[in-house]
N, C-alpha and C positions, 0 to 999 in steps of 0.2 A: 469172626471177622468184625474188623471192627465198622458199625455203620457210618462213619463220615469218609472212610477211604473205603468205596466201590468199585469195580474191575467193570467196564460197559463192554458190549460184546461187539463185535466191527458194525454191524448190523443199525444200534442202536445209535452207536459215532456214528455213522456216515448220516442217518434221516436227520440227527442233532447238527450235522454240520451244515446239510444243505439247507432246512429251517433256518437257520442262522444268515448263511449266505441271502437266501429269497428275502428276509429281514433288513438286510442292510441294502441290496438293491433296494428295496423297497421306500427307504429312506431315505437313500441319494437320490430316485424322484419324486420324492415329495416334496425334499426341500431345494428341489428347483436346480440343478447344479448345472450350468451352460454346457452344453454337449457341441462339439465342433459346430459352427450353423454354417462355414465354409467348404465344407465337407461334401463329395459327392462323388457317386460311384461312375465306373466309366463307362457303365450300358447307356446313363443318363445324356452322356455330352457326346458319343459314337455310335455306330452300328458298322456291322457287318455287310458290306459289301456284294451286289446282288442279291440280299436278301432283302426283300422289298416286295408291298401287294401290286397286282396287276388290276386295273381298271378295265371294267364289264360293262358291253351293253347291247340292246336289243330293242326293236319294236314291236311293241305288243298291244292284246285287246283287252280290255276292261267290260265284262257282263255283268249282268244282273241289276245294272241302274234302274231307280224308281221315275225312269222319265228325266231322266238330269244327264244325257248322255251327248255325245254331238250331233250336231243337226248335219246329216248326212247331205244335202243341199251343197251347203258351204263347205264339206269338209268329205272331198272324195275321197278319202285313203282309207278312210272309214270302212267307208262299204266293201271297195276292194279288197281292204285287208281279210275282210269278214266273207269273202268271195272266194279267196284264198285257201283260209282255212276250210270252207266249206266242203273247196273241191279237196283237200286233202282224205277228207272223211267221205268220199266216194259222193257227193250234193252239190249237182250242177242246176245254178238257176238259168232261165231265159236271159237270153241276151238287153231284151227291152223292158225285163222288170225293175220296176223304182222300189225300190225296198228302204222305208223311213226306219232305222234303227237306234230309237231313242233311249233306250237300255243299253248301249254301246258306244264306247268311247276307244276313240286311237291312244296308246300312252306310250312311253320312253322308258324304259325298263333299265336301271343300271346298278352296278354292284361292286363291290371291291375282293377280289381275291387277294387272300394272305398269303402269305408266304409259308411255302410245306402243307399246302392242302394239297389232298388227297382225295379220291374218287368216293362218293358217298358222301361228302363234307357237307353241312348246310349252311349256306352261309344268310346273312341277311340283304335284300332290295330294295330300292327305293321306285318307287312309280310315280310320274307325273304326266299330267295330260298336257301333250300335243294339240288338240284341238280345240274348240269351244263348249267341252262340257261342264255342266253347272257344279256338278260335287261329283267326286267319285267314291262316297261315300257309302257300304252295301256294296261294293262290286266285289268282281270276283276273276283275278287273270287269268288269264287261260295260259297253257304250257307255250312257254318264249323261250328259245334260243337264246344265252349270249354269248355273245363274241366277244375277240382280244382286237387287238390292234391288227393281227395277222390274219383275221378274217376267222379263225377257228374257233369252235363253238366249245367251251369251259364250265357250260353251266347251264343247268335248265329252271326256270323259275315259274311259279305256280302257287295262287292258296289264294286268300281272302284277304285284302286291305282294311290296316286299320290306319283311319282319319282322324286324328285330331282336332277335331272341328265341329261346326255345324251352323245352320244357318236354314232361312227362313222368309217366304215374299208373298208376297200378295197384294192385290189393289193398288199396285205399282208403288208398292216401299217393298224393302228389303231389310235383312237383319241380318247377319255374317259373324260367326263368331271365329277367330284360326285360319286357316287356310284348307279349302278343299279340293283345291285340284291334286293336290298333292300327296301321298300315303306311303303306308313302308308296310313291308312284308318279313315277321320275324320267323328266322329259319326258312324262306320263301326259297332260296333254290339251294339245287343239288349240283356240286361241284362232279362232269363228267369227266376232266382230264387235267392231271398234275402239268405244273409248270416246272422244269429241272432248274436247278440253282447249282452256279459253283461251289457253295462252301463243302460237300465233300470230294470237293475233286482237288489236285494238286498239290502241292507241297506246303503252301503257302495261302494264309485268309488276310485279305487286307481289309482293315475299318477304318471308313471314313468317320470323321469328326464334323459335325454338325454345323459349325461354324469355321471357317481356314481362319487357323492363327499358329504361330512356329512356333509358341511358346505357349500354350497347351498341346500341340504335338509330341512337344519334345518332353513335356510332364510326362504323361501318356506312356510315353516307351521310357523312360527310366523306371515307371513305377510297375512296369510289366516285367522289367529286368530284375529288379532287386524282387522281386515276389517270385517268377517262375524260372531266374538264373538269366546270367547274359550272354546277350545275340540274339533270345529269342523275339524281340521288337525292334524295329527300327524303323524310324520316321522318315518317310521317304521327302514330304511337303508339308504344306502347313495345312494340310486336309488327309493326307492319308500316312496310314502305319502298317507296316507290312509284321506280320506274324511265322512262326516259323511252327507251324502243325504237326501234331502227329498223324501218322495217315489213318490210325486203327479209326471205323467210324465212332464209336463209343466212346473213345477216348478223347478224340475230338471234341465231341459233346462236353464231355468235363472239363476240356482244358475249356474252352470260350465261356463255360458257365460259373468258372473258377474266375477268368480275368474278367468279368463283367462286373462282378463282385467288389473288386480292386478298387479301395478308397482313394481320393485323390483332391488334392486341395486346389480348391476354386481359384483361376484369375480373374485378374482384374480386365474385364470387357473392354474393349475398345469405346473409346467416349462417341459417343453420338445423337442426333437430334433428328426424331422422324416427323417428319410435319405433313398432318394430312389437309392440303387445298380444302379440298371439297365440306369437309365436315369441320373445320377449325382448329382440329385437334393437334394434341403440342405432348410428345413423348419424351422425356430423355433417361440417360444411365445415371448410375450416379460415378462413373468417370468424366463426366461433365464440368472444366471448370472454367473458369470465369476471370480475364484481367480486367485491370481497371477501366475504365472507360466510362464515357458524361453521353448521357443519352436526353435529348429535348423528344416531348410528345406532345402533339396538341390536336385536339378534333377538331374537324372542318364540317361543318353540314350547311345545308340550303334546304330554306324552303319556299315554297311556292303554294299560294292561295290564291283561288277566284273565288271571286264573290257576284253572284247575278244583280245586276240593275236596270230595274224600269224604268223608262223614261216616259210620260203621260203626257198627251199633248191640251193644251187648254181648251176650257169646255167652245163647243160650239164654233172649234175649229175644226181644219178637213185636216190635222195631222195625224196619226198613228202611234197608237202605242210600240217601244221599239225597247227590245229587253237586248243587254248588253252587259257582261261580264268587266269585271276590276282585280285584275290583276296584280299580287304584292307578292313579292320577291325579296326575303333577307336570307342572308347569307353570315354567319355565326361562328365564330372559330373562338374556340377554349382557349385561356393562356397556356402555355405549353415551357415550365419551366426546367432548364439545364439541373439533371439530374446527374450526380455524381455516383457511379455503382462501384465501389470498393471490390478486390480481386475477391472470389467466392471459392476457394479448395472444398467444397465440401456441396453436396448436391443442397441440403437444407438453407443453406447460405442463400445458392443461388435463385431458388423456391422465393427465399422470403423478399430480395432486392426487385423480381421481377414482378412480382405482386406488388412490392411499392409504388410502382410508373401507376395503379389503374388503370392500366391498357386490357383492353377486350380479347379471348383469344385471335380474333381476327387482325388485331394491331400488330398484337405479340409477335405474329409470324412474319412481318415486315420487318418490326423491330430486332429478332434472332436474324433474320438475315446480315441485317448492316451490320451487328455485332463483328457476326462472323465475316463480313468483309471488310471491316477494319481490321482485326487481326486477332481481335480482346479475347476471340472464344476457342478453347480449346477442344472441337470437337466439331465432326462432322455432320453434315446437313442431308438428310435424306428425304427427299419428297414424294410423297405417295399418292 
């Protein structure tokens, strides 16, 4: 045989081909090659329809406090609660005992059930005190009940708090490090009763879409048609799309975990402007654009100073010394000149023109208003 013409055995071909193959992937990202960045699947921008966690909650006791617990004085539920429990464990106190329970804190016990939990489940709680205790740091919940909305108990919670925190007083200073009233309980309760959901009942799953818009609805159910055959999507709104299921439950499961998958190219957002009052803050899309329009800005301030004056009466007179305040008052305004803002298509644009004014975030939010009620801006104003 001769050795430059060799016979490979399939065995040999195929680990040579797929080395080959992992090679040139490897390649393509190396050298960086733009992968869709509009791209996104449609579990991302939908969900399935009553499938959704349920909100838990309960009142409960916090023990084992080192003295950092509520002062039972100011804070009756405290005790009752713990009177409560007591009688439940067959331990009845006198009617007129004052029982200080400084190791004992009332707390708020709450939780989130997922969706398809299941009896045994554990999930995780959040605990915060109700009352005036110092740190609930070291405690320890005792078994709480939570409830749904419907009054029915879902979940039992119990175990040890861990606080993020800590903190420190004496000789009346104090030191605080986090927050202590507050703790979480990982794996803290035990889900007692499923919640049923429609998605294996009926003929039909409908997913809502995160945000209503008619044209990613309508992406949506084309791209569900050309991948799983047509008829089986169909948009009902510009929020919901009605599916057409198998009943088998397994099969089910593959079809929705099959269309989750389903690539889908990104729209273009709706332009808008979220402006929060309180905190100054100034949001936008970059469907955000901007006509032309001449914007004037000028600061106005005042200020005002006193100044203390004595007045000394001459010696060896019966007058009185008489202290009396001098008042000045200016009042200062910037020149504030006609700025001309050129139309902005592009979010960077508009970034850099509004940055020009040197307007304060707190200006700015005057300023996008009138924008927008001249007509110049194309995008809506949302205030939060």
């Amino acid at each position: 045989m001769n050795p430059q013409h060799r016979t490979l055995s399939p065995d040999v071909g195929l680990r040579r081909l797929l080395a080959w193959s992992a090679l040139a992937i490897g390649l393509l990202v190396g050298t960086g090659w733009p992968l869709p960045a509009n791209a996104m699947r449609i579990k991302e921008i939908a969900a399935v329809q009553g499938v959704r966690t349920n909100q838990l909650t309960g009142f409960g006791l916090v023990v084992g406090l080192d003295g950092t617990g509520d002062q039972t004085t100011q804070m009756p539920y405290t005790s009752q609660g713990m009177n409560n429990y007591l009688q439940q464990l067959g331990l009845t106190l006198p009617a007129d005992a004052k029982v200080q329970m400084k190791n004992v804190a009332a707390v708020m016990v709450t939780a989130q059930l997922p969706p398809f939990a299941q009896p045994g489940q554990m999930i995780d709680v959040t605990v915060s005190s109700m009352g005036n205790a110092k740190s609930l740091r070291g405690g320890t919940l005792i078994t709480t009940p939570l409830k749904g909305a419907d009054g029915e108990i879902y979940a039992l919670a119990q175990g040890n708090l861990l606080v993020g925190g800590a903190g420190a007083s004496g000789g009346g200073s104090k030191v605080q490090i986090n927050h202590l009233s507050a703790g979480r309980i990982p794996s803290g309760a035990q889900v007692e009763r499923a919640v049923p959901t429609a998605f294996a009942f009926g003929d039909t799953i409908d997913l809502g879409l995160n945000s209503a818009d008619f044209q990613t609805a309508r992406r949506v159910a084309q791209a569900i048609n050309e991948r799983m055959g047509a008829g089986v999507a169909s948009a009902l709104d510009g929020r919901l799309v009605r599916l057409r299921a198998p009943a088998n439950p397994d099969a089910r499961v593959s079809f929705m975990a099959e269309i989750e998958e389903i690539p889908l190219e990104a729209t273009v957002p709706v332009a808008k402007v979220i402006i929060n009052t309180r905190t100054g803050s100034i949001v936008m899309n970059q469907a955000v654009t901007l006509g032309p329009v001449a914007v004037a800005h000028g600061n106005l301030s005042v200020s005002i100073s006193a100044t203390p004056v004595v007045s000394q009466p001459n010696p060896l007179s019966p007058g009185q010394t008489v202290v009396a305040e001098k008042t000045d008052i200016r009042i200062t305004q910037d020149s504030g000149a006609l700025i001309k803002m050129d139309a902005a298509p592009q979010l960077a644009d508009l970034v850099r023109m509004l940055n020009g004014l040197g307007a304060t975030p707190q200006d700015l939010l005057a300023i996008l208003q009138a924008i927008k009620a001249a007509g110049a801006m194309n995008a809506e104003l949302e205030v939060i």
